[in-house]
C-alpha positions as CSV (number, residue, x, y, z in Angstrom):
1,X,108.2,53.8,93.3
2,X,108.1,57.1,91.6
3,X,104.2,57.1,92.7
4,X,104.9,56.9,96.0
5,X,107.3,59.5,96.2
6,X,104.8,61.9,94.2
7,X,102.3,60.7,96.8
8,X,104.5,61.7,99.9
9,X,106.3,64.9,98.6
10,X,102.1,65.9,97.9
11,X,101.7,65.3,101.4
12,X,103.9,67.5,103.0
13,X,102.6,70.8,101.8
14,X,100.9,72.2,104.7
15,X,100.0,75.4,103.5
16,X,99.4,77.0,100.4
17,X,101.0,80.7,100.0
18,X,99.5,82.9,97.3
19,X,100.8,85.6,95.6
20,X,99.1,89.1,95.4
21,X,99.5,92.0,93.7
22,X,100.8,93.6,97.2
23,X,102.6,91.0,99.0
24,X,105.9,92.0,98.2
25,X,105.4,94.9,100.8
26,X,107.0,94.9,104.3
27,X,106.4,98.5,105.1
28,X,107.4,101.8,104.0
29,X,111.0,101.3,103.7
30,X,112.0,104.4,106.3
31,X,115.2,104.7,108.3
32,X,115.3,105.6,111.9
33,X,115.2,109.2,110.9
34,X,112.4,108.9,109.1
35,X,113.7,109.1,105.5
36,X,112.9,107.1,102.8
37,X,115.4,104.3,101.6
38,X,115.9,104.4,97.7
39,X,114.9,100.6,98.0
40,X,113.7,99.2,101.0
41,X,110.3,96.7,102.7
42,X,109.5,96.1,99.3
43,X,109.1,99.8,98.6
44,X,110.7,101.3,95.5
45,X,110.5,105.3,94.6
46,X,107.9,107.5,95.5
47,X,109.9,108.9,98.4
48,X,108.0,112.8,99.2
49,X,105.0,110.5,99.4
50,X,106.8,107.6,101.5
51,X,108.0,110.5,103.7
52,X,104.8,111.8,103.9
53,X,103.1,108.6,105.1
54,X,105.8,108.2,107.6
55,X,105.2,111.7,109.1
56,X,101.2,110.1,109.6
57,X,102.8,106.8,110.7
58,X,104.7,108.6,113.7
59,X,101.2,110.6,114.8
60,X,99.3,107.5,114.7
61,X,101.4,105.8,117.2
62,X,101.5,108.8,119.5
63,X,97.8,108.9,118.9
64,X,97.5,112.5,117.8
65,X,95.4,112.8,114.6
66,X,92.6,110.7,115.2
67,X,89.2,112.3,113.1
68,X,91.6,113.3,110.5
69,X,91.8,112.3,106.9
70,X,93.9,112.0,104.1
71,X,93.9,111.8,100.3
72,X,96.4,109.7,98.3
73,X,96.1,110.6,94.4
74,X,98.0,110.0,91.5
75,X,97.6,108.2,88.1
76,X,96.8,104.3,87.8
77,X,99.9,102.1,88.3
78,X,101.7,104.8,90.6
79,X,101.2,103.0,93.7
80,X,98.6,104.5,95.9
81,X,96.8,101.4,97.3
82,X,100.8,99.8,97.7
83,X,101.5,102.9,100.1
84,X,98.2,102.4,102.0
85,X,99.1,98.7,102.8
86,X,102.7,99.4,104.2
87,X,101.1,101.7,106.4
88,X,99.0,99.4,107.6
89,X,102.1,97.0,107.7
90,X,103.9,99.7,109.5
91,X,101.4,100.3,112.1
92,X,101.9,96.6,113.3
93,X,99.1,93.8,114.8
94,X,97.7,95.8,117.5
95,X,96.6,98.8,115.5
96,X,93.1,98.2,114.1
97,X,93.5,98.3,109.8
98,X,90.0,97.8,108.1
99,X,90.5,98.4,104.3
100,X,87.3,98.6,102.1
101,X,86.4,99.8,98.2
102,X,84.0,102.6,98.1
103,X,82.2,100.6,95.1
104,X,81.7,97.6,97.7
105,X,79.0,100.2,99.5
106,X,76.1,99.6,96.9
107,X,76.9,95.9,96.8
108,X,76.0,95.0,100.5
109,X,72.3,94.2,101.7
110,X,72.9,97.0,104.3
111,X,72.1,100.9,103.4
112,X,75.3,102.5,103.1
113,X,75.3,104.8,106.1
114,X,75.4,101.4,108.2
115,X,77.8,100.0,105.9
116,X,80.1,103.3,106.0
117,X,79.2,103.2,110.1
118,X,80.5,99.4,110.6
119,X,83.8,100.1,108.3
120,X,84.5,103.1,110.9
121,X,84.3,101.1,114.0
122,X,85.6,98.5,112.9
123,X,88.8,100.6,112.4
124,X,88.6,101.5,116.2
125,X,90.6,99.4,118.6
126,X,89.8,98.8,122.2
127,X,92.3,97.7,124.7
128,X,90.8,96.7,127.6
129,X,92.8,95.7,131.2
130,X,91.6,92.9,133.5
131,X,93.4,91.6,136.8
132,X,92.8,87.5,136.3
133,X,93.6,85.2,139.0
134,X,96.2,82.5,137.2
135,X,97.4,79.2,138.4
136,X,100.3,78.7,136.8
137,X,103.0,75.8,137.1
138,X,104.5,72.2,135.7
139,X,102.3,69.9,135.6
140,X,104.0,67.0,137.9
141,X,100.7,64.6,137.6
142,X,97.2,64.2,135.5
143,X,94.8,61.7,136.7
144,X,91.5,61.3,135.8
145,X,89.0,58.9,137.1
146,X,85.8,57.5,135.0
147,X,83.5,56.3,136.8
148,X,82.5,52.6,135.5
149,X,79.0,52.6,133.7
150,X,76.1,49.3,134.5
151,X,77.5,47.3,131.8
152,X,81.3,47.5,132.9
153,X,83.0,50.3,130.6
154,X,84.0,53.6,131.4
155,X,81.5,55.8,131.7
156,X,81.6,58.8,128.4
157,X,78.3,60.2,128.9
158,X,78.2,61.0,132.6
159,X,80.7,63.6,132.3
160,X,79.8,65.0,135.7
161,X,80.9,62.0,137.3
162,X,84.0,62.7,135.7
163,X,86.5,62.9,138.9
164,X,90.3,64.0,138.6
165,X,93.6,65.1,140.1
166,X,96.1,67.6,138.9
167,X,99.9,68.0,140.3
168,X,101.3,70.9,139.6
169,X,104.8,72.6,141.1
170,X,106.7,75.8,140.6
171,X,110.6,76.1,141.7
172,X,109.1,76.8,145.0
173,X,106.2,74.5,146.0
174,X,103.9,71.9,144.8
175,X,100.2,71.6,145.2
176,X,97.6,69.3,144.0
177,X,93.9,70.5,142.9
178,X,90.9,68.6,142.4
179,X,89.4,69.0,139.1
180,X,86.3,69.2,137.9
181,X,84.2,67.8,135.2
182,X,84.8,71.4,133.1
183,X,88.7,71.3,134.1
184,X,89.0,68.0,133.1
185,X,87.2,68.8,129.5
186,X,89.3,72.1,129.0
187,X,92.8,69.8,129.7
188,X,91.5,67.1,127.4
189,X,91.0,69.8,124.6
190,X,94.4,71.2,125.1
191,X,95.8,67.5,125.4
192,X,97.7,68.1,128.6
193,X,100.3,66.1,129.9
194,X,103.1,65.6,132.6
195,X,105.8,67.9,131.7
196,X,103.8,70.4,130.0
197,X,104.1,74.3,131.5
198,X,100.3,75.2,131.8
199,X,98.4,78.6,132.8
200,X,94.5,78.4,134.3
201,X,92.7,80.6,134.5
202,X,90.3,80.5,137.8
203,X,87.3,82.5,136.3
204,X,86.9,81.4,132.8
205,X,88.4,77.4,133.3
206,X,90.6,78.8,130.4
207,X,93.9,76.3,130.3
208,X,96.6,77.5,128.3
209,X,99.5,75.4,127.0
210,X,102.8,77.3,127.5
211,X,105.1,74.4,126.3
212,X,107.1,71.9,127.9
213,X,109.5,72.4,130.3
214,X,113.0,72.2,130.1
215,X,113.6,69.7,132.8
216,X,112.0,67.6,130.9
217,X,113.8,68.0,127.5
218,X,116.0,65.1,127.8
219,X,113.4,62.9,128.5
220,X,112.0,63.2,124.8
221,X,114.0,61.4,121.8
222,X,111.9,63.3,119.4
223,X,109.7,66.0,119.3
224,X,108.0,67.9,116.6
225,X,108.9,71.2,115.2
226,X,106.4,73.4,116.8
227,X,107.5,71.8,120.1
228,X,108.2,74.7,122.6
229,X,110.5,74.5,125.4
230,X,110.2,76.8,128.5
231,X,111.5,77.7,132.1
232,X,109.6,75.9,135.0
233,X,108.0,78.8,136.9
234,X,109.0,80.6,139.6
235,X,107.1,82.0,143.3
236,X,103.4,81.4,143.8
237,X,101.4,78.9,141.9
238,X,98.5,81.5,142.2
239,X,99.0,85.0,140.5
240,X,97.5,87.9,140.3
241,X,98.0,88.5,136.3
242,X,96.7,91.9,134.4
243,X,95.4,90.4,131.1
244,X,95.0,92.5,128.4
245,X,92.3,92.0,125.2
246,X,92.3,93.5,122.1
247,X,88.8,94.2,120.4
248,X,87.2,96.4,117.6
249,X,84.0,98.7,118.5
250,X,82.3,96.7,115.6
251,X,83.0,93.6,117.6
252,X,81.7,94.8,121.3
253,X,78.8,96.2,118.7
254,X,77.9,92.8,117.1
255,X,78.7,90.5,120.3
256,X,75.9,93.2,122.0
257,X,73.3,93.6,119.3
258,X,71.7,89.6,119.6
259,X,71.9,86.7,121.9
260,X,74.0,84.7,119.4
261,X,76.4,87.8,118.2
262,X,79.5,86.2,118.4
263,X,78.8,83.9,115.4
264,X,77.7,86.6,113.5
265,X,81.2,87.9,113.6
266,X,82.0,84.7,112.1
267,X,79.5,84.3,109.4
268,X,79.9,88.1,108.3
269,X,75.9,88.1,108.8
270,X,75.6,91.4,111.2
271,X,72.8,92.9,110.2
272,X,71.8,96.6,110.5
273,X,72.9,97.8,114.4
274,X,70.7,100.0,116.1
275,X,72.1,103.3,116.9
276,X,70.8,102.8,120.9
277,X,73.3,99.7,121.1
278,X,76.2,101.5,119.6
279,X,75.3,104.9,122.2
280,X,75.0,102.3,125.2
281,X,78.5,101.2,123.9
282,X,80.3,104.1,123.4
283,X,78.9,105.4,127.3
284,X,80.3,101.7,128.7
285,X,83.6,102.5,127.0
286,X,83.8,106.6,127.9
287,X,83.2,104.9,131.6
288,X,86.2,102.5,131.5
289,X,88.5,105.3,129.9
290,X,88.2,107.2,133.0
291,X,87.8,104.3,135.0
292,X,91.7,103.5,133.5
293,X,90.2,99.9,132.7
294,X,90.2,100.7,129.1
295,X,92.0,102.4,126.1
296,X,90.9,103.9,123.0
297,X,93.5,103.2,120.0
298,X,92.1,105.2,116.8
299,X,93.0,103.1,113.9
300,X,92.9,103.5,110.2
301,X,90.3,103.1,107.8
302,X,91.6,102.7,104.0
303,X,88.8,103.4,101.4
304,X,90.0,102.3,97.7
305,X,88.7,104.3,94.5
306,X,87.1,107.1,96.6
307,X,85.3,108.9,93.7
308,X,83.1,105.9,94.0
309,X,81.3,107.4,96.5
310,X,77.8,109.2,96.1
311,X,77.0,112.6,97.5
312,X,75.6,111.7,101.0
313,X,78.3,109.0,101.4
314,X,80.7,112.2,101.8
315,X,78.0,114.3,103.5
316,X,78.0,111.2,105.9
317,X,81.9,111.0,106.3
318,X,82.0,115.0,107.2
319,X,80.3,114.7,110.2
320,X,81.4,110.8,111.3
321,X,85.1,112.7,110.9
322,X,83.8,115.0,113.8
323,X,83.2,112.2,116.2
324,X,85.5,111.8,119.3
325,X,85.9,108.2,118.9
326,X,86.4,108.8,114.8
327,X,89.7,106.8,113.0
328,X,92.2,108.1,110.8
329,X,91.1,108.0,107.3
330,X,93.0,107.4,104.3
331,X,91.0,107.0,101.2
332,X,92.6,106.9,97.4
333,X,91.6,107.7,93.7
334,X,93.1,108.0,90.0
335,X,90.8,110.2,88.9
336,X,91.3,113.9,87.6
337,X,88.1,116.9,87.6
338,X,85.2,114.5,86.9
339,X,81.3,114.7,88.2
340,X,80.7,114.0,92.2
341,X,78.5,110.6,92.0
342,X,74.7,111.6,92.2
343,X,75.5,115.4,91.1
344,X,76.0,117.2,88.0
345,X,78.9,119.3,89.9
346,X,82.4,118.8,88.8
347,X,85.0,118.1,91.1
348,X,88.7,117.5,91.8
349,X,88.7,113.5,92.0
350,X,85.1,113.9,92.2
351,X,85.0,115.0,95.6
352,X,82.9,117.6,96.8
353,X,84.9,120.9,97.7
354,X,84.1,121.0,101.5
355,X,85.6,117.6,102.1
356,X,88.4,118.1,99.5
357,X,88.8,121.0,102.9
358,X,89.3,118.3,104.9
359,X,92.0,116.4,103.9
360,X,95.7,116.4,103.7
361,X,96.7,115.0,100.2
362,X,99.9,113.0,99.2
363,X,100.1,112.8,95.3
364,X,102.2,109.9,94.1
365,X,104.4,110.1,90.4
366,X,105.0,108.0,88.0
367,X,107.6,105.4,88.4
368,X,111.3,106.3,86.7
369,X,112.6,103.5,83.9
370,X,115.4,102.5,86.8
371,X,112.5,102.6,89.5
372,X,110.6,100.1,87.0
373,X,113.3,97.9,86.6
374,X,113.8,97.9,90.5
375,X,109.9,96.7,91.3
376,X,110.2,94.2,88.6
377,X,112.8,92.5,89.9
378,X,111.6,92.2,93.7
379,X,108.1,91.2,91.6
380,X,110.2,88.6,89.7
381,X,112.1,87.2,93.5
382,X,108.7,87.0,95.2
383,X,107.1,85.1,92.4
384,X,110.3,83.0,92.3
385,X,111.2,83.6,88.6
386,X,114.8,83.5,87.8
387,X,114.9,85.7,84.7
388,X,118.1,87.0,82.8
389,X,119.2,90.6,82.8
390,X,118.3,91.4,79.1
391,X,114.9,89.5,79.9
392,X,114.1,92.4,82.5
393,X,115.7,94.8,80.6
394,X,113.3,93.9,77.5
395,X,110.3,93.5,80.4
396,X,111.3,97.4,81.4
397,X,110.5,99.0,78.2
398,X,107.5,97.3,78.2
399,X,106.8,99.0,81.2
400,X,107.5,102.4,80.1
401,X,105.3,102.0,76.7
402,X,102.9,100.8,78.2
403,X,102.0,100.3,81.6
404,X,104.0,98.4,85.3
405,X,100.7,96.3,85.7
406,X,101.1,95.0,82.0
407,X,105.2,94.5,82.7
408,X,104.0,92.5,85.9
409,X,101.1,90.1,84.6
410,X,103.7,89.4,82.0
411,X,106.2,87.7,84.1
412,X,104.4,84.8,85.4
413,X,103.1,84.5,82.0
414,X,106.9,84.2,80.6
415,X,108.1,81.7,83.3
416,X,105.2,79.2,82.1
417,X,106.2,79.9,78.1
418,X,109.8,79.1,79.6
419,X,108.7,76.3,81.4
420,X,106.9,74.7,78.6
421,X,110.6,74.8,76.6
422,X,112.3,73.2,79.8
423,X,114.4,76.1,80.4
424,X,115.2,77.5,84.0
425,X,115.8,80.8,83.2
426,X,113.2,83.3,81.2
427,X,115.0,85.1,78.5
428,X,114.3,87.7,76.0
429,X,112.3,84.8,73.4
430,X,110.2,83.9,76.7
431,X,109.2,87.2,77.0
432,X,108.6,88.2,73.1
433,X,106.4,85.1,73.2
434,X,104.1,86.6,75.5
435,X,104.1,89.8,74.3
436,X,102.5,88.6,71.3
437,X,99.8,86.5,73.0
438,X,98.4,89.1,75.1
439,X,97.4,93.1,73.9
440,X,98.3,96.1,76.3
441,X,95.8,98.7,75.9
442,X,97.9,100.8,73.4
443,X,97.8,97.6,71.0
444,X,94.0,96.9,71.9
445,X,92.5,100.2,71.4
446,X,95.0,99.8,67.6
447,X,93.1,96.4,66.8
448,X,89.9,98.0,68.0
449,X,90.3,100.6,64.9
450,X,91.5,98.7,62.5
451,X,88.7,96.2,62.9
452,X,85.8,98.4,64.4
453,X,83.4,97.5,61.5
454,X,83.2,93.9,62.9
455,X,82.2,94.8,66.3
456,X,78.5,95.0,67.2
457,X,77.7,98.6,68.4
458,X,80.5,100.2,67.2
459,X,80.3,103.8,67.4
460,X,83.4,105.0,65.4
461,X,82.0,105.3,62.1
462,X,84.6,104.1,59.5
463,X,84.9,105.2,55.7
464,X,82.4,102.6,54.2
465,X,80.0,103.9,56.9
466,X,80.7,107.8,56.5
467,X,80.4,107.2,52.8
468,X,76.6,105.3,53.6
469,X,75.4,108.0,56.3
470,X,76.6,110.6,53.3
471,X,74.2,108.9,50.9
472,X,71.3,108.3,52.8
């Protein structure tokens, strides 16, 4: 018996959800004045720089400060790449977000002008407006006829034989269509029956399942949880609809560049894109702009551990900044004056002077004891570990000494060590357990010393070894 409950409870998970370091976020955690909450969207602290990101958030969305770019920078663990993301939660569905790590560039069979090209446009949005002739109504009746085949069963393979009859009303009036064999296909796919609100489209053959309609609600002594119930519709079947689509310049590039470039989208296969397709592009879209058939909507392109980047990656980003159709750019890095890549120059975060020009920077500080405590408790409720107040209090010193990211990989860590002793809740033993399994750095770089002389390549000579080199 217990088996088969096992068996079923197994069965109803329908999704997995994982964890990441960043899911906790929402957004940036500002009021409708544009001030930062304390605690807010998963946010904690860093409130100049939350401000500041907001003050970007609100020209985004008027569209005023596309082609510009901006530098977050601060120390590791003070939550650059966490700002970045509620941006990019902030901004909402429609605004184009394409997030890439500058390291990623020398990884990819593409040279990394094309690579740095496709991240760009694939942070600019097109909205594009089309007038669609739409049949819309209740479907009253379905009937489909199969023809019978020579051996006295329904014809599958003669599709275009396939004959049909579709009844569909409005509060107002009530019309039947004849279908076709690609009608009848499309409301097969969708699984269409009497009752159901539909929407076709004329050009395309698109059908589009709205939901069921109300009228027919009690007609139903079960229905699943997904099952939508909506108003019959009113006037006209046929409408005159403006439909409105939603793609990337990356897309309209790949879906242009080969006969079959829709599955490249897909298969992440693109290729290199010549720079003829993408001029033939931007003209089409300049055309509908003025045309008012089409929108631009700048978007943001996030670039992680900037000083990755070599010399004529940032030679390339000065003048793709000074493109019409460029994105906002927000790019981030830990590091302090250290060489540009592919110089022997030394920089500010090891970017070269005339882009450093460029951008407007938000530094980020390091997180407060209290500020600490704060993120490791919404850490502890989106991870779904109940952990007593001395436990966190314990886990927040560890923070301080050492590092959050430490303090964080710890929790998980404790709630299996308190797991393994059947408790519910992880307290301060659960917590000194795994303190002891796994090193911080601080601890790591200790062992390291003591026990250098039984590493292989050590180069911190120890006494035996100074006394030896002295000898010889």
């Amino acid at each position: 018996m217990a088996e088969i409950k096992r068996l079923s409870e197994s069965r109803d998970l329908t999704k997995i959800e994982r964890i990441g370091a960043h899911s906790h976020i929402r957004g940036l955690g500002l009021d409708s004045s544009m001030e930062a909450r304390a605690v807010s969207e998963g946010m904690v602290g860093q409130v100049p720089a939350r401000k500041a990101a907001g003050l970007i958030l609100q020209l985004i969305r008027d569209g005023k400060i596309a082609g510009r770019a901006i530098l977050i920078a601060g120390q590791p663990g003070t939550g650059k790449t966490a700002i970045a993301m509620a941006l990019a939660k902030s901004l909402g569905q429609e605004t184009p977000f394409a997030s890439i790590s500058a390291s990623e560039l020398f990884s990819l069979e593409l040279s990394k002008t094309e690579a740095l090209t496709q991240a760009f446009r694939r942070a600019i949005g097109v909205r594009i407006k089309e007038e669609a002739e739409i049949i819309e109504g209740e479907v009253v009746e379905i009937s489909i006829d199969r023809p019978i085949s020579s051996n006295g069963n329904p014809s599958s393979s003669n599709m275009a034989a396939k004959t049909g009859k579709l009844t569909l009303k409005t509060t107002d009036m009530e019309t039947v269509y004849e279908l076709g064999a690609k009608m009848i296909e499309a409301l097969n796919k969708e699984k269409v029956q009497s009752g159901d609100v539909v929407a076709l489209d004329k050009a395309s053959g698109k059908v589009t399942k709205l939901g069921r309609s109300v009228g027919r609600s009690r007609d139903y002594d079960a229905v699943g949880p997904h099952t939508k119930f909506v108003r019959c519709p009113e006037g006209e079947l046929q409408k005159r609809k403006e439909v409105v689509h939603c793609v990337t310049l990356h897309e309209i590039d790949v879906i242009n560049s080969r006969t079959q470039g829709f599955l490249a989208l897909f298969t992440g296969d693109t290729g290199e894109i010549r720079a003829e397709v993408r001029e033939q592009i931007d003209t089409k879209v300049g055309e509908w702009r003025e045309e008012g058939k089409a929108e631009i909507i700048p978007g943001v392109l996030f670039i992680d551990e900037v000083h990755m980047l070599d010399i004529e990656c940032f030679s390339f980003l000065n003048r793709a900044l000074e493109n019409e159709m460029a994105p906002i750019l927000v790019i981030a890095t830990n590091r302090g004056i250290t060489n540009i890549r592919g110089t022997n120059y030394k920089s500010p975060h090891g970017i070269p002077p005339d882009f450093l020009d460029r951008l407007l920077i938000i530094a980020t500080q390091p997180y407060s004891e209290e500020e600490i405590h704060k993120i490791l408790g919404i850490r502890c409720d989106e991870e779904e570990v109940e952990m007593s107040n001395d436990a966190k209090v314990l886990l927040t010193k560890i923070g301080v000494e050492t590092s959050l990211r430490y303090a964080i990989h710890l929790i998980t860590a404790a709630a299996l060590a308190c797991q393994k002793r059947k408790g519910k809740i992880v307290e301060i033993d659960d917590i000194s357990r795994v303190y002891g399994l796994f090193l911080d750095v601080k601890r790591s770089t200790q062992y390291l010393m003591e026990y250098q002389s039984q590493y292989m390549f050590n180069e911190v000579p120890g006494e035996g070894d100074a006394d030896e080199a002295m000898q010889s």
